[in-house]
C-alpha positions in Angstrom: -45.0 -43.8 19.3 -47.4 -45.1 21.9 -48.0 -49.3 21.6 -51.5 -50.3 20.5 -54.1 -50.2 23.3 -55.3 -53.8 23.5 -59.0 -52.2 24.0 -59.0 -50.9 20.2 -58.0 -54.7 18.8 -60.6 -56.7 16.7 -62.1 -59.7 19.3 -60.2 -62.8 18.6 -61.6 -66.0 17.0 -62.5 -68.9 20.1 -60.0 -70.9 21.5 -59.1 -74.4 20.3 -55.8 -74.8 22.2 -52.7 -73.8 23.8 -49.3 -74.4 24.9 -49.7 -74.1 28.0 -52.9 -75.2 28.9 -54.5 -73.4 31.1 -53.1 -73.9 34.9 -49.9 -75.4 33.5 -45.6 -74.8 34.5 -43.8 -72.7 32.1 -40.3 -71.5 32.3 -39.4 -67.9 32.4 -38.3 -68.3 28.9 -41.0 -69.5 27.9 -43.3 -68.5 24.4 -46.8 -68.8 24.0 -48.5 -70.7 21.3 -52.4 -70.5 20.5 -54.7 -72.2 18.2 -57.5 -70.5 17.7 -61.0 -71.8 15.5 -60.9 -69.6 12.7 -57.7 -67.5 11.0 -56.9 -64.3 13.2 -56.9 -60.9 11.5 -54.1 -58.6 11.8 -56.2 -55.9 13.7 -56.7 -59.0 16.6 -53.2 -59.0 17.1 -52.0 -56.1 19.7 -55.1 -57.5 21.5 -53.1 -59.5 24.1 -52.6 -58.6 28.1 -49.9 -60.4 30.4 -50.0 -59.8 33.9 -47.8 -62.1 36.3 -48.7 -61.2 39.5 -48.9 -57.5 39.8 -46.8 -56.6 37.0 -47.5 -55.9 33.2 -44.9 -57.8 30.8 -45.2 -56.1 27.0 -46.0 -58.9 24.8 -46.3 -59.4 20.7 -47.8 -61.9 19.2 -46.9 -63.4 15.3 -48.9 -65.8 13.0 -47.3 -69.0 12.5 -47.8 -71.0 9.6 -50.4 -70.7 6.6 -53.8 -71.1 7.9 -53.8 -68.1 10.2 -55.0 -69.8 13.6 -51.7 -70.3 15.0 -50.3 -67.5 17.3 -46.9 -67.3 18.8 -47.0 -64.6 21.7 -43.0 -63.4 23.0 -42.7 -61.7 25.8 -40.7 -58.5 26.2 -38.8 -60.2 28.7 -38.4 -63.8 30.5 -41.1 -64.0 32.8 -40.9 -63.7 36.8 -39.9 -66.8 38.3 -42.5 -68.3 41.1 -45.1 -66.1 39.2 -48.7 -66.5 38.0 -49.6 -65.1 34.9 -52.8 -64.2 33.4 -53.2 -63.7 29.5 -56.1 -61.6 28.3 -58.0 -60.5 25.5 -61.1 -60.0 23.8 -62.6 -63.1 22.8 -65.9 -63.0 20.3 -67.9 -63.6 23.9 -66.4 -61.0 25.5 -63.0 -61.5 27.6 -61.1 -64.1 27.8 -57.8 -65.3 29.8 -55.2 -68.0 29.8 -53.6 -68.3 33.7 -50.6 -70.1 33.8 -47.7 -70.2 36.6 -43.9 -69.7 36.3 -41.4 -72.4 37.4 -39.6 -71.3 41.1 -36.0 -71.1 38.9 -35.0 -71.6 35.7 -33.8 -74.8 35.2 -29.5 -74.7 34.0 
C-alpha cells in the first residue's frame, strides 16, 4: 500500500507556533511540535513534506491533546546531522514551510 500523497491532504489551519521556530538547532532526534489556530482534521494529516537537504525523510504526524491544534510530527528516522530541513504543506493560503537546521553531531 502506497503512503498518502501529501497533494490529496485537506490545507491545514494557520500557524500559531512551533517547536522549533523557524531557523532554529534541532538534534537529529529531534520531533516536531505545531500549534496551529483552529483544530486539524484528520484528512490534513498525511499533508506534511520533510526535505533536509536533498533528501526526503517519511514523516507522520499525531494530535496531541484535546483541542486538536497540537501536532507532533516523528520522523521515519533521526535526521541528517549538519542538515537543513524544510517542512511543507498546504496551508489555507497556499504552501507553507517550516526551515530548520540539524546540529553538526549529536550531542552524547
Amino acid at each position: 500500500m502506497d503512503p498518502p500523497d501529501p497533494v490529496d491532504a485537506e490545507p491545514l489551519p494557520p500557524l500559531e507556533g512551533s517547536e522549533p521556530a523557524d531557523g532554529e538547532l534541532v538534534v537529529p532526534t529531534a520531533w516536531l511540535r505545531l500549534v496551529f489556530a483552529d483544530p486539524v482534521v484528520d484528512e490534513s494529516l498525511p499533508g506534511f513534506a520533510l526535505r533536509c537537504d536533498d533528501e526526503e525523510i517519511a514523516v507522520s504526524a499525531h494530535p496531541l491533546g484535546d483541542d486538536g491544534r497540537v501536532l507532533i510530527l516523528n520522523p521515519g528516522d533521526e535526521l541528517p546531522t549538519s542538515s537543513t530541513c524544510d517542512l511543507s504543506w498546504e496551508g489555507p493560503d497556499g504552501p507553507t514551510s517550516l526551515v530548520f537546521d540539524v546540529t553538526p553531531s549529536r550531542p552524547i
